[in-house]
C-alpha positions in Angstrom: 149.9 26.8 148.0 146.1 27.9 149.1 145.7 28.7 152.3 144.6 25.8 155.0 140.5 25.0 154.9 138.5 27.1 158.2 136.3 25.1 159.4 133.6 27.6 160.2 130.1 25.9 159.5 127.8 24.6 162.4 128.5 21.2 163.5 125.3 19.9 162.3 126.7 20.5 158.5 129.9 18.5 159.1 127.6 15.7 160.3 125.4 15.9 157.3 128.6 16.1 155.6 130.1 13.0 157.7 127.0 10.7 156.5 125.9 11.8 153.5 129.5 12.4 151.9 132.1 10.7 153.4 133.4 14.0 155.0 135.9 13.9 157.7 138.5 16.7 158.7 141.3 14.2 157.8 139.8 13.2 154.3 138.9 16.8 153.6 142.7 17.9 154.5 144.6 15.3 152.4 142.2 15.7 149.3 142.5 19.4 149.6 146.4 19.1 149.4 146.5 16.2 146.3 144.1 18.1 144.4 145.9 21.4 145.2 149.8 20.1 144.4 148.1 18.2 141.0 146.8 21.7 139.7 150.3 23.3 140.7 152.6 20.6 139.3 150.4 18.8 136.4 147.5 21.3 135.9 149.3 24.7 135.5 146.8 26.1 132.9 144.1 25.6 135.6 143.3 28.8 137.4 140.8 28.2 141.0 140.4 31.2 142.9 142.3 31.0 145.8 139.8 30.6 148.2 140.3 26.6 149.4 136.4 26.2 149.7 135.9 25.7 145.8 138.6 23.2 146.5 136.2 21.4 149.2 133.6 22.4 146.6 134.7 20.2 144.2 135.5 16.9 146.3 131.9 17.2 148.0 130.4 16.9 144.5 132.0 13.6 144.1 131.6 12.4 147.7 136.3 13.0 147.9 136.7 11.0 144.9 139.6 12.2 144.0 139.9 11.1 140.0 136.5 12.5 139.8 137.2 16.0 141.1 140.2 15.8 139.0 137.9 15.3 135.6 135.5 17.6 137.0 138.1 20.9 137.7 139.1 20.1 134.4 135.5 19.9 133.2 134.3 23.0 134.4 137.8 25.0 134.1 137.5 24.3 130.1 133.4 25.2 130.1 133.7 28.7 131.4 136.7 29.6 129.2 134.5 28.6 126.3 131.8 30.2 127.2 133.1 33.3 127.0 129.4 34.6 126.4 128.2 33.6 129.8 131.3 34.2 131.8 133.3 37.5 130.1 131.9 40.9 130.7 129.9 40.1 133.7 129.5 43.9 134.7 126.2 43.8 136.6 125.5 47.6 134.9 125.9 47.0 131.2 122.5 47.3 129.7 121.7 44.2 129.1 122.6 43.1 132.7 120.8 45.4 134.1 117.4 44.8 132.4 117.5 40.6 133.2 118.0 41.9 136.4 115.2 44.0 136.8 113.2 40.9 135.0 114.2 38.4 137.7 115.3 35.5 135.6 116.9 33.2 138.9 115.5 33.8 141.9 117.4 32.2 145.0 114.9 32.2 148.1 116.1 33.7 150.8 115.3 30.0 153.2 116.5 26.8 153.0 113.8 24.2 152.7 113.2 21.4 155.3 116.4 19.6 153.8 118.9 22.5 154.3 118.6 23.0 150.5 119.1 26.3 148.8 115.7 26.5 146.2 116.3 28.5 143.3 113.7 29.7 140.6 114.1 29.9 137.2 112.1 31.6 135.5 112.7 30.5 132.5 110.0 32.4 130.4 110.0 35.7 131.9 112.2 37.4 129.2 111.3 38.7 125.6 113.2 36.4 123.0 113.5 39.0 120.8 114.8 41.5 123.0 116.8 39.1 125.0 119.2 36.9 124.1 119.6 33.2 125.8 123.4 33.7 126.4 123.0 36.7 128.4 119.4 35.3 130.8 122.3 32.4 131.1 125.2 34.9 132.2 122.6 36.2 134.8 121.6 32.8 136.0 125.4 31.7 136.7 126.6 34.9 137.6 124.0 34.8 140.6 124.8 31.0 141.0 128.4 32.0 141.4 127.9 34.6 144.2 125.6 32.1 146.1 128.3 30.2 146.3 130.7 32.2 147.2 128.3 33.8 150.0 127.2 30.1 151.5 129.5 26.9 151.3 126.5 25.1 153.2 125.0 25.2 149.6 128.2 22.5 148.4 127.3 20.2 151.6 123.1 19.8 151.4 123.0 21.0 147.3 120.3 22.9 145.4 117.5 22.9 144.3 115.9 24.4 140.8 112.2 25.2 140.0 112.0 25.9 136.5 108.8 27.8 136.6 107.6 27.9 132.1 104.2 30.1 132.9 103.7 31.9 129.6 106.9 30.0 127.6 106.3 30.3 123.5 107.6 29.1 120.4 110.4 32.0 120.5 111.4 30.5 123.8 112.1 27.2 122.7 114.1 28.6 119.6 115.9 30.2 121.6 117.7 26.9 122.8 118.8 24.8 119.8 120.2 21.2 120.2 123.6 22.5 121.0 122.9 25.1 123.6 121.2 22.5 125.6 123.5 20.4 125.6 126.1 23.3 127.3 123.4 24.1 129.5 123.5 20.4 131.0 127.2 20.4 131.1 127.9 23.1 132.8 125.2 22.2 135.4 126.4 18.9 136.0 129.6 20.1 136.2 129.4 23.1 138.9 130.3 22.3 142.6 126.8 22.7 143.5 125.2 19.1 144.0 121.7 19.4 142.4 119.3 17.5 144.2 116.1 18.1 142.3 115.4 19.9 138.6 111.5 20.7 139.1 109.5 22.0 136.1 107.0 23.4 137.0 103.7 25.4 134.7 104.8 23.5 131.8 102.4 23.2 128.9 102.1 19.9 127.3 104.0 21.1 123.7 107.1 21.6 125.6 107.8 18.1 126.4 109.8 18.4 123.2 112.2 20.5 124.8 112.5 18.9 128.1 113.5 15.5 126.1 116.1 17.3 124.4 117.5 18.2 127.8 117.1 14.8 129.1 119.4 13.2 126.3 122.1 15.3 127.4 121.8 14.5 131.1 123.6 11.0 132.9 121.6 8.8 134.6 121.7 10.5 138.0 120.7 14.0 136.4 117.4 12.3 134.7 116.5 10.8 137.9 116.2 14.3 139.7 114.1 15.8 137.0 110.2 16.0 137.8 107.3 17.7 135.9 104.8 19.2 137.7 101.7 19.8 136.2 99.1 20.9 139.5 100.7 20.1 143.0 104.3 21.8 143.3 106.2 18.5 145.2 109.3 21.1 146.8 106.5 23.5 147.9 106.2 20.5 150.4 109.2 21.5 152.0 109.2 25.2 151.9 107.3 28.3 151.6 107.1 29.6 148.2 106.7 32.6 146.8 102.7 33.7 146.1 103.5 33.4 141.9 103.6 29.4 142.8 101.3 29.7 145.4 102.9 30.0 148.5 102.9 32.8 151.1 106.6 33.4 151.0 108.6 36.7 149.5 107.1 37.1 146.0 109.0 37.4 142.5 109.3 41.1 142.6 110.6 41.2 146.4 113.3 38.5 145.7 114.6 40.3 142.4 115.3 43.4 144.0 117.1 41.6 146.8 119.3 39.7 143.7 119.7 43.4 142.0 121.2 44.8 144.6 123.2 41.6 145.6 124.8 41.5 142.5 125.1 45.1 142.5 126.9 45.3 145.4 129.6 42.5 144.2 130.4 44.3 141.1 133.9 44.1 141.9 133.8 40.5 143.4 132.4 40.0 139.6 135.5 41.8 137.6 137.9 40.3 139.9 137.1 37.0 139.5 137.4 36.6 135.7 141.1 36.1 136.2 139.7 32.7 136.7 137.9 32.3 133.7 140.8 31.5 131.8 142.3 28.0 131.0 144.7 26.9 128.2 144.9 23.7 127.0 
């Protein structure tokens, strides 16, 4: 059995939580012990880290629908023991690691926007296709994604949000993400215990409305309404101080990736203890 939830946020969150979720102590306590005693009794090939919050995690997602976090767990359990590319080997000093890192590939500000929304940028163009391949920028991207959750469970109550900033994106770029890598991509997003709120492309030259349509036929309803295309005006940028590459007066690229390095640096253990749970049989 995992250890009892802590309630240790503010109260404001468990209010946001209360209205916008369906969150009560009482709901959050008896789907934290049916989800946990299905996994030990039904679901033995299912391995959650221990910490209760991804738990929590999961029923926010699906406002403590408990079939639905069931089908998710299982969902996401079976996408990162696939993926063995993006969630294997995730030693933030190999090489190849180490260089997305220095590029700054996702970018987590370091404020929440108006919302209480952890903004992330992807930076979706800033590596060299031919040096780098798309499997590894996407090991970065989730391996950061992981330790902001890990670091902030406010992030599983108000959600995130994603700037996919395309300034200089080519043809090698788009080859780089054939039919059926898209359609992991959008699994695995859909499927993490992060409640995305808004998928914002921004910088995106006309030509590559091929790509986003391919991403849009792999995304449900719900994901397809939260996808905009910016073209001038960023609409989050509204709601929070960016960073002076999308024309804010925030931290800038650079500043923010050497905050990341050294995050993920500093969890390199967090990072090769935690692939015990990137296992599943079915």
């Amino acid at each position: 059995m995992r250890k009892s939830y802590s309630a240790l946020l503010s109260e404001t969150c468990y209010s946001h939580a209360e209205e916008h979720l369906g969150e009560t102590a009482a709901l959050r306590n008896a789907g934290i012990a049916e989800i946990d005693q299905w996994i030990q009794n039904e679901q033995p090939n299912i391995i959650l880290p221990n910490d209760v919050r991804y738990i929590v995690y999961f029923l926010r997602t699906t406002k403590f629908d408990i079939n639905k976090t069931k089908r998710k767990i299982q969902m996401y359990c079976r996408i990162r023991t696939a993926r063995i590319e993006w969630f294997q080997n995730r030693d933030p000093f190999l090489p190849e690691i180490q260089e997305l890192l220095d590029i700054g590939v996702f970018l987590p500000l370091r404020e929440k926007d108006e919302l209480n929304r952890q903004v992330v940028i992807i930076k979706t163009a800033a590596h060299n296709p031919k040096c780098h391949s798309q499997d590894n920028v996407f090991k970065v991207d989730k391996m950061i994604l992981d330790l902001l959750l890990y670091l902030d469970e406010t992030i599983s109550i108000y959600g995130i949000v994603a700037i996919f900033d395309m300034k200089n994106v080519t043809l090698g770029h788009a080859l780089q993400l054939p039919p059926t890598l898209v359609k992991r991509t959008v699994e695995s997003w859909e499927n993490y215990p992060c409640r995305p709120q808004l998928l914002e492309f921004v910088n995106a030259p006309i030509h590559v409305n091929v790509i986003l349509s391919v991403f849009r036929s792999f995304m449900s309803a719900k994901m397809k309404s939260r996808v905009k295309i910016s073209r001038r005006d960023i609409y989050v940028s509204k709601l929070i101080n960016l960073p002076p590459e999308l024309g804010g007066t925030g931290e800038s690229y650079h500043d923010l990736t050497m905050y990341w390095k050294r995050q993920v640096e500093d969890h390199a253990t967090w990072f090769a203890d935690s692939e015990q749970y990137n296992r599943h049989s079915s």
